[in-house]
Each structure stands twice: as structure tokens, then as C-alpha cells.
N, C-alpha and C positions, 0 to 999 in steps of 0.2 A: 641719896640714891633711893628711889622708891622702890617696893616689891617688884611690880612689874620687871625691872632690868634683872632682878637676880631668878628670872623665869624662864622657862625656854617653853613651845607649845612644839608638842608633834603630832603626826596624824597614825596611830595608829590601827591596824585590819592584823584581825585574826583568821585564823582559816583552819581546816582539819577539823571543827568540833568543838575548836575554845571557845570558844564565844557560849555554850554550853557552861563550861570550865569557870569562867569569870560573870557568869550570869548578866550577858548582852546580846543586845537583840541580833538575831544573825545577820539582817540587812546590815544595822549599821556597821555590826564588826568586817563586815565584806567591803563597805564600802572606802569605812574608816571615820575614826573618830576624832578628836583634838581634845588634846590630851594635856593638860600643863604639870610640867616637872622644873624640879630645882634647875637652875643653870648647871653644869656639870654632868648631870643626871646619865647614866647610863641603861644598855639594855636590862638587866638585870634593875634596874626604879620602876621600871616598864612592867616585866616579869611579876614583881609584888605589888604595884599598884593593880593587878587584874588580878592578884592571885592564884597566880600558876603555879604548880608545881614545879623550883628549878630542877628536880631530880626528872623532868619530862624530858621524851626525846621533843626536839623542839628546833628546827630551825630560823633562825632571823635571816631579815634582808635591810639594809637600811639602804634608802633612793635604788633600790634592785640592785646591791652588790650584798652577796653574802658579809655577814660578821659573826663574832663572838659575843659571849653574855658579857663582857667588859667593855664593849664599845661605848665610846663617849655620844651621846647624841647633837645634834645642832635643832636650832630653832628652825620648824618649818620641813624637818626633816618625814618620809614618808616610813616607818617601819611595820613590814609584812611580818608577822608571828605563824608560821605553821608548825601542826605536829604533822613526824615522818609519819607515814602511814603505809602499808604491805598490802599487796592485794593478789591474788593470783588465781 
């Protein structure tokens, strides 16, 4: 079994200011990246491969359903990173 099969790629976009945070360009973090992780990989591979703080407020979406920072990811999968943000 070669590398490649024990890899999975996702696309991930940052939004709220991370891209700041993990030092990336904000077009691409908007638009989104590809990103290769372990097969298994979950949101929290994602989390530390950008270097986020997990103590951030921080929501994920994987393919636009919300998840957890334990969600398992798939190849090809699309995950939106935002921080909550207040405004009033």
C-alpha cells in the first residue's frame, strides 16, 4: 500500500479572522485550501495543522452541516472553520 491510500485531502476555508491566526492568505483561506491529512484524520488534525487555539470559540461545518472537534473527516470533504463573533 503506497502513502497516497493512507491520505485523505480536504478543502479547508477559514473565516472570522483565522486566517490571520494560522498565517494565510485571507483570499485563499475564503476560498479554500487542500489540505492533506492522515486517513482517520479528524477536525481537531485540522485545528493543529493551522494552529488554532482549541480553547477558541470556534465553529466547524463539514459539507455545511455543523460538527464537533472529533468529527472524523473524508476525502474531498469541504470544512468551513469560523470564529463566533458578537457585534451589536
Amino acid at each position: 500500500m503506497d502513502s497516497s491510500e493512507q491520505q485523505i485531502v480536504v478543502i479547508a476555508k477559514l473565516f472570522g479572522g483565522l486566517h490571520c491566526q494560522a498565517a494565510v492568505d485571507c483570499l485563499k483561506a475564503m476560498r479554500g485550501m487542500e489540505i492533506e491529512l492522515p486517513k482517520g484524520a479528524t477536525v481537531a488534525h485540522l485545528i493543529k495543522y493551522f494552529g488554532l487555539k482549541r480553547s477558541a470559540k470556534l465553529l466547524f461545518f463539514v459539507d455545511g452541516k455543523p460538527v464537533g472537534i472529533s468529527s472524523r473527516l473524508r476525502d474531498r470533504s469541504v470544512i468551513s472553520i469560523c470564529s463566533m463573533v458578537a457585534g451589536g
